[in-house]
C-alpha positions as CSV (number, residue, x, y, z in Angstrom):
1,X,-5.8,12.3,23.6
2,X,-6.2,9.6,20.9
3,X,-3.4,11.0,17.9
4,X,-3.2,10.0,14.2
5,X,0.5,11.3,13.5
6,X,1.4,10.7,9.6
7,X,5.0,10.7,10.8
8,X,7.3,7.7,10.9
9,X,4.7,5.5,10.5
10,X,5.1,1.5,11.0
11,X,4.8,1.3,7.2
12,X,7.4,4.2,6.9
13,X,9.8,2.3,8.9
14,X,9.8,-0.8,6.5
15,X,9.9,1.3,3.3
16,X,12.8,2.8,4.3
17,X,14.6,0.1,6.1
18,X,14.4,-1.9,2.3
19,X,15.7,1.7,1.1
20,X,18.8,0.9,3.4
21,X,20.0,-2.2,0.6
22,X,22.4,-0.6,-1.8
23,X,20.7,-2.5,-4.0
24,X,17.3,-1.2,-3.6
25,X,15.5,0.9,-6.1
26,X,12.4,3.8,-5.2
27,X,10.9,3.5,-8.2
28,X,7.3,4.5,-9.9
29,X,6.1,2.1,-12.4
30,X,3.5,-0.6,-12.2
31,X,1.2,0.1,-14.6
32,X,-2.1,-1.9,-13.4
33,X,-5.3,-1.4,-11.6
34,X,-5.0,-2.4,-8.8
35,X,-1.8,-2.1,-5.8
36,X,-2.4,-3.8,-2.7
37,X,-0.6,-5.0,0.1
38,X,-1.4,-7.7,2.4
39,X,-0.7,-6.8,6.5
40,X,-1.5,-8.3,9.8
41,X,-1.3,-7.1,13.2
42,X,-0.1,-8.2,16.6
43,X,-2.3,-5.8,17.9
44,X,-5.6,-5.2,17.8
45,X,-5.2,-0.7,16.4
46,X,-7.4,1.5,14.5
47,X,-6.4,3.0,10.9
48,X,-7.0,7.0,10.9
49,X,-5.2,7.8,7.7
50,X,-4.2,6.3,4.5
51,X,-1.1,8.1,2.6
52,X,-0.7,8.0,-1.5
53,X,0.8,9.9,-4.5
54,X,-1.2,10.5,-7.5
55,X,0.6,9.6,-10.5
56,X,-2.1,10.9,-12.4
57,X,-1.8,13.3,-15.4
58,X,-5.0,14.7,-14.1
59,X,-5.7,15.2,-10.4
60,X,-9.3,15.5,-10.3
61,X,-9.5,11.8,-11.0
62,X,-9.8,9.7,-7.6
63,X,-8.5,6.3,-6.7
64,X,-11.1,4.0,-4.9
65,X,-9.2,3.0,-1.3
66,X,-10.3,-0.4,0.0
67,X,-9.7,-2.4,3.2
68,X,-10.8,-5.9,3.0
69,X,-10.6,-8.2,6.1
70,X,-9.0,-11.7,4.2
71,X,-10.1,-13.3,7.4
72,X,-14.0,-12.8,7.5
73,X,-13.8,-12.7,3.6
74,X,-15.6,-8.8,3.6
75,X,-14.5,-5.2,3.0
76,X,-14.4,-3.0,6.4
77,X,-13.8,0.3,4.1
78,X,-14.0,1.2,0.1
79,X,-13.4,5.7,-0.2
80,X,-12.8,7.8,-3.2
81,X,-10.3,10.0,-2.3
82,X,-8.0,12.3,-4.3
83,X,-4.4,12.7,-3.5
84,X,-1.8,15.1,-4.3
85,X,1.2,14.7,-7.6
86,X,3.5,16.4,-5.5
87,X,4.6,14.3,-3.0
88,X,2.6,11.5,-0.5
89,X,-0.7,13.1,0.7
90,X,-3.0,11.7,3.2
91,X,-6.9,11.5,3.7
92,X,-8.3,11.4,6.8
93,X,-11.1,8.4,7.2
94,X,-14.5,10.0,8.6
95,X,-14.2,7.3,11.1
96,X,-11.1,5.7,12.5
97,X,-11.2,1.4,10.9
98,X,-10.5,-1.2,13.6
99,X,-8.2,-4.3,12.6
100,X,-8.2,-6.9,14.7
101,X,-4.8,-8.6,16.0
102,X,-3.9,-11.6,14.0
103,X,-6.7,-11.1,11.0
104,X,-4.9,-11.0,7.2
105,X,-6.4,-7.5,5.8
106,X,-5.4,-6.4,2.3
107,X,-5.0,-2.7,1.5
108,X,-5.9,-1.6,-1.7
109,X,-5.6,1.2,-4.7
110,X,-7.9,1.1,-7.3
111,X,-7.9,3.0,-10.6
112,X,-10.4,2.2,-12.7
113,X,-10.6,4.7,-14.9
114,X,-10.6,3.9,-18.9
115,X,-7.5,5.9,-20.3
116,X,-5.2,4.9,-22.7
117,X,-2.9,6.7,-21.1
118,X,-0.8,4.0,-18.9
119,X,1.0,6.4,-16.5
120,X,-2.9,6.9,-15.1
121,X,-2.3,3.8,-13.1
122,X,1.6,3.8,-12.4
123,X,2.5,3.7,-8.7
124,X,5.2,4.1,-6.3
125,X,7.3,1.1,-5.2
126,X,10.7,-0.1,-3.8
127,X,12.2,-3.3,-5.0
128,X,15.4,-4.8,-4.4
129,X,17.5,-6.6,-6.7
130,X,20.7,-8.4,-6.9
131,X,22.2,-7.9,-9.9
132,X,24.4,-11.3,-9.1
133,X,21.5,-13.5,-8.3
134,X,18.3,-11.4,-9.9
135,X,15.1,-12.4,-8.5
136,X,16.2,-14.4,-5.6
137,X,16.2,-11.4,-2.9
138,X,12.6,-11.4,-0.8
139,X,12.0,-8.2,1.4
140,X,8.6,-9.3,2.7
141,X,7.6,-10.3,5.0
142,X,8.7,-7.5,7.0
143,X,7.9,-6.2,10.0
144,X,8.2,-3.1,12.1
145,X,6.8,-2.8,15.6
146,X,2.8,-4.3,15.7
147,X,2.6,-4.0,11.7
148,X,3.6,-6.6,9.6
149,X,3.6,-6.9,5.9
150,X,2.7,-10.3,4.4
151,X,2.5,-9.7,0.7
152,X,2.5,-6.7,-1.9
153,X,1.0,-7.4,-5.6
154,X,-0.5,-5.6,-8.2
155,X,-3.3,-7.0,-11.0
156,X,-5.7,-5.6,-13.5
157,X,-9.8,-5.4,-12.3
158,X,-11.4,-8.8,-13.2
159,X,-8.1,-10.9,-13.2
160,X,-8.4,-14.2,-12.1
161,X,-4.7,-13.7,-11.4
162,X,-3.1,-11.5,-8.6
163,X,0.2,-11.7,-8.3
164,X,1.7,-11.9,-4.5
165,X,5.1,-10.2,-4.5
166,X,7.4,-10.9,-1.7
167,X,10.4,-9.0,-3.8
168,X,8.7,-5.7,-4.1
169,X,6.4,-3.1,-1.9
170,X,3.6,-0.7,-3.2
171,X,3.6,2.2,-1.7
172,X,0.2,2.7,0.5
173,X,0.9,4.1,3.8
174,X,-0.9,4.0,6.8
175,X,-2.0,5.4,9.9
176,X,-2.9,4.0,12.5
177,X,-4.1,5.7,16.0
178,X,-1.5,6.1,18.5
């Protein structure tokens, strides 16, 4: 039986390996429309779940999730889902999304919304950063077991600049079928 367990997942296991520096930080900040983080595979698996905290000061607003395959330049999945400001919640896709071994797909969370209220688009991240040589200290790439991530960045909708963090990682989990 094919399971989609939301428990130490491969993207857990890097968050919280980064979390083992002392001078790491689990912060929620961000303020821009768009978080995304670029992966790749060794293996050909099949996403069941994606994992997010709102930030939200209202939860009925949804965030647009997007899978986009950087390879074949197309989106394999866009979903409005809500998720919970209690703690990471996850939404089960209607059907599981395969990603092929050795393709470059980006995740992505998108709040569009129009609110002047910037702590509608903050997110959840862990950073690292050595106070004796700040900026210098890149966690990504970083890989655990098949999953490997390339990139993390964050931009506003209709930049012509996205910013590819290798210092810092959104947090966007996901599942993948096991």
């Amino acid at each position: 039986m094919i399971g989609c367990d939301e428990s130490n997942t491969e993207f857990q296991n890097i968050y919280n390996n980064i979390l083992q520096d002392p001078n790491s930080y689990d912060d929620v900040s961000i303020d821009l429309e768009v978080h995304e983080i670029t992966i790749s595979l060794s293996s050909t698996k099949n996403i069941c779940k994606i994992g997010y905290q709102s930030q939200h000061s209202n939860s009925t607003i949804p965030y647009t999730i997007e899978i986009f395959d950087n390879t074949n330049n197309q989106i394999v999945y866009s979903g409005s889902h809500l998720f919970s400001q209690l703690n990471t919640s996850y939404v089960t896709l209607n059907s599981p999304i395969t990603l092929n071994a050795n393709n470059s797909y980006s995740i992505r969370r998108i709040q569009n919304i129009i609110s002047t209220d910037l702590s509608d688009l903050l997110g959840r991240y862990v950073f690292v950063n050595d106070l004796s040589n700040p900026g210098t200290t890149n966690i990504l790439p970083a890989t655990s077991g098949f999953l490997t991530i390339e990139s993390s960045s964050s931009y506003s909708i209709g930049s012509t600049s996205n910013n590819q963090y290798l210092d810092s990682l959104v947090y966007i989990d996901i599942v993948f079928e096991n």
